[in-house]
Structures are given as structure tokens and as C-alpha cells.
C-alpha distance (Angstrom), angle and dihedral (degrees) to the residues before:
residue distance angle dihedral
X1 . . .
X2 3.99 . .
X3 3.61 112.8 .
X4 3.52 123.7 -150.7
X5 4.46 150.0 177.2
X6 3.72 128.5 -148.2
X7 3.15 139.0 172.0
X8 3.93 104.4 -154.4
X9 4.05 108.9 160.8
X10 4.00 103.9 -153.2
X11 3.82 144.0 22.4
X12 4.29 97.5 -99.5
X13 4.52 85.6 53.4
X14 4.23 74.9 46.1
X15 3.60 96.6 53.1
X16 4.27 94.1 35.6
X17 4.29 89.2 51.7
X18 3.53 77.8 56.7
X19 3.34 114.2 41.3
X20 4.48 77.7 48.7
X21 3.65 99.5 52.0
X22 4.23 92.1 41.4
X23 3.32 88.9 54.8
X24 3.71 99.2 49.4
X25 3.73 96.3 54.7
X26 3.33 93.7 67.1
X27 3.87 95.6 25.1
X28 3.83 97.5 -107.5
X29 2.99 132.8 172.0
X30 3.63 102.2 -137.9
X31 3.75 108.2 -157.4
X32 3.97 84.9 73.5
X33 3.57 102.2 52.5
X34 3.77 129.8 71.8
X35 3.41 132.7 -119.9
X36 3.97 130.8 -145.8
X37 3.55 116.9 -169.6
X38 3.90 126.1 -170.1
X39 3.95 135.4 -169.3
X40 3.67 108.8 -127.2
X41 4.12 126.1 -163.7
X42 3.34 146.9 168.4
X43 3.89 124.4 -133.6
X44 3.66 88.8 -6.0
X45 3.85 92.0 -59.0
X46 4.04 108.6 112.9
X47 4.15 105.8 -111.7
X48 4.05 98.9 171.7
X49 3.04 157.2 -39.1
X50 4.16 141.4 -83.0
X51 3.28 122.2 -147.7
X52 4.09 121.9 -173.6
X53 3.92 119.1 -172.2
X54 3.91 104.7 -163.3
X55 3.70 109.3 -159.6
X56 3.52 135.8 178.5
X57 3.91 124.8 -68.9
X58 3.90 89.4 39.1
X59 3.81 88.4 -76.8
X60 3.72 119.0 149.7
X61 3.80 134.5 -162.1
X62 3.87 117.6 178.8
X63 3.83 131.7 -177.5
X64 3.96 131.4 -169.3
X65 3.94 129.7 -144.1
X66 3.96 103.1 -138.4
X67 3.84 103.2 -154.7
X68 3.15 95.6 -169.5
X69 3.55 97.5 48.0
X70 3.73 93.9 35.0
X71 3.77 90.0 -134.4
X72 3.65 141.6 117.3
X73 3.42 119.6 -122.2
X74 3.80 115.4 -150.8
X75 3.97 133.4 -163.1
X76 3.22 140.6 -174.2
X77 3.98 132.5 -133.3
X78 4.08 92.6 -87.7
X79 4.07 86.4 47.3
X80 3.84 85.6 -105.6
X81 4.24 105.2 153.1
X82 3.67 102.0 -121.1
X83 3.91 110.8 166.3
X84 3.90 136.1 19.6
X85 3.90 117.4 -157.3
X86 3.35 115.4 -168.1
X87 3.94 119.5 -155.2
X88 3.78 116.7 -132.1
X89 3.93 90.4 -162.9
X90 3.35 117.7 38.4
X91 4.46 105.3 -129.3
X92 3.37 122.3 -149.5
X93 3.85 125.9 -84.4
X94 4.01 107.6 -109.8
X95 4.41 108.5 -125.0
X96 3.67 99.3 -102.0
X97 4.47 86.7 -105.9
X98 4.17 87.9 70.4
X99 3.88 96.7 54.4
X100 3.62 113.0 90.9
């Protein structure tokens, strides 16, 4: 598993790092594929977030935002871990109205 550091200073540099390294793993181009994003928590408290980058040929790559860890999670299309970024700086978490 590739590991990696950022330092990436709010949610939208989040959610383009991302959409970037999704799209790469399965070489992407990420302008046509969609992206879900969901809030995640843990006894009502928010703890993360999912991201889901839908491309084409039903194929889907997914990554999670560990808040506690400060690190990205990210998996590949069999749900294989295949990279670990960790944050330097830990961004804000996004109110649960600006995730789409």
C-alpha cells in the first residue's frame, strides 16, 4: 500500500486530491465521472467523510477522510486499500448542508 503526506488546507483541496488520485488509478479522466460525497459520524458526532467516484463501465473507486486519523483512505475498484494520505494540517469539517 502507497503511503503518502499532504498538506491540503480545506474540504474543496480535500475533495479535488481526491477526485485526482481516483481518477488516476484507473486512468480517468475525471471531468467525466461523477462524484458522490457523504458525511459520515459516529454516535451522532460527524467522524468523516465518503467519497464515491462513479466512472464509466459501472466501475467504482471510493476513498474515506478519517478525522480522527487525519488521513485519507483510498480503494480501489475490487475494494482493495491501495494508498494512505496523511494530512499534515488537519482542514475543517464541511456543515453537513455543503457536502454533496
Amino acid at each position: 500500500m502507497l503511503e503518502r503526506h499532504e498538506r491540503i488546507h480545506n474540504f474543496e483541496e480535500i475533495r479535488c486530491y481526491v477526485v485526482e488520485t481516483l481518477s488516476k488509478m484507473e486512468l480517468l479522466k475525471s471531468d467525466c465521472c461523477h462524484l458522490t460525497v457523504r458525511m459520515l459520524s459516529r454516535a451522532g458526532k460527524p467522524c468523516g467523510v465518503y467519497f464515491c467516484l462513479h466512472g464509466p463501465r459501472a466501475v467504482r473507486l471510493s476513498a474515506i477522510w478519517e478525522t480522527d486519523s487525519n488521513s485519507i483512505l483510498f480503494y480501489g475498484s475490487g475494494g482493495e486499500r491501495v494508498q494512505r494520505t496523511r494530512l499534515k494540517e488537519a482542514p475543517k469539517l464541511p456543515l453537513e448542508e455543503t457536502v454533496c
